[in-house]
N, C-alpha and C positions, 0 to 999 in steps of 0.2 A: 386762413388758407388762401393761396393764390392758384387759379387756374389760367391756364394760357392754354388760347387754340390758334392752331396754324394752318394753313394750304400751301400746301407742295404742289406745283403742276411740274409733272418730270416728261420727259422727251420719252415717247413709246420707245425707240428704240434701244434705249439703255434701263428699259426699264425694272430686269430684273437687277440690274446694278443699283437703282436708287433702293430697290428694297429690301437689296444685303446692307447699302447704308443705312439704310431707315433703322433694321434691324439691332446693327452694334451701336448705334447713339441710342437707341432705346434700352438696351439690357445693359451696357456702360450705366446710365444716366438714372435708372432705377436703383443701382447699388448706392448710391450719391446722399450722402446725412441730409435728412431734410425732403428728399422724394417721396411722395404718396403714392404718385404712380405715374406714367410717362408712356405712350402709345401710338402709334401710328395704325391708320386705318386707310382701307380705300376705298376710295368715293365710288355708291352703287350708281352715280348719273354719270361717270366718268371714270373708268378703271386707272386713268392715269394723270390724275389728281388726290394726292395723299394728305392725309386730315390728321393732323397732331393733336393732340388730348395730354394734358399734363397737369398733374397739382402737389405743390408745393408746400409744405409747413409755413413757409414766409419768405416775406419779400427776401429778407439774408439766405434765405438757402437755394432759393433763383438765383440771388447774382452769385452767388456761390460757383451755380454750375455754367454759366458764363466765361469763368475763369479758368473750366478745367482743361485738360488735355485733350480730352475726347471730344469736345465741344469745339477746338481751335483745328481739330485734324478733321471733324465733318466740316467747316466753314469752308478748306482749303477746296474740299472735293465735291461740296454739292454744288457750283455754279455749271459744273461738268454736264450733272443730270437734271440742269432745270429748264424748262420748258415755259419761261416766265416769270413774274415776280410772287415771292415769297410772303403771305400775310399773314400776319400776329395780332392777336387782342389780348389782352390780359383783363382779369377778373381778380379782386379781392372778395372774401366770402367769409364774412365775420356773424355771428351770432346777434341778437338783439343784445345793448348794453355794452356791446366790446366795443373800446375806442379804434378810429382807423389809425392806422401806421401812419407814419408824417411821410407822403411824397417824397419821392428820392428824383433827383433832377434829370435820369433819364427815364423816367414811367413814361413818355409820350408812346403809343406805340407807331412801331416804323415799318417802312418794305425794306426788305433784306436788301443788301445793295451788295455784287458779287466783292468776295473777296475781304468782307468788313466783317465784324463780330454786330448779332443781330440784338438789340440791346429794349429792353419792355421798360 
């Protein structure tokens, strides 16, 4: 299983806009082969810092959702409501005895950079 956590810090003033986005990339991205679950929350030290929660069946069905539609039309529109740079960790979560997946050449993780596709 792969989990990834994010932070969002969005600009207060748009901030019920970042969280009708937060929204449809979240209910989009649960439908998605391969999603366990996918969530956005808000930070209780900061109402306008939003906390992504996500886990995946495997590395292929993350980059999967990388590729889709919904994923390329939030990239367009969240540098709109951010209030800073975007941070990602990625976690694999295998059992005692399961081999890890071979490294794929973009696992490093990155800060979102406006306008690019955010890649783990």
């Amino acid at each position: 299983m792969i989990i990834v956590h994010g932070t969002f810090p969005i600009k207060p003033a748009l901030r019920d806009e970042a969280l009708a986005l937060m929204q449809r990339m979240a209910v989009a991205s649960r439908a998605e082969s391969g999603c366990i679950s996918y969530e956005f929350y808000v930070g209780l030290s900061d109402p306008n810092s939003l906390l992504l929660f996500q886990e995946w069946e495997s590395v292929e069905a993350l980059q999967g959702h990388f590729d889709t539609e919904h994923m390329e039309e939030f990239l367009k529109v969240l540098p709109d409501v951010l209030d800073g740079e975007v941070s990602t960790r990625r976690y694999e979560v295998r059992s005692a005895g399961e081999q890890a997946e071979e490294p794929a050449e973009a696992e490093v993780p990155v800060r979102f950079e406006p306008r690019e596709k955010i890649i783990h």
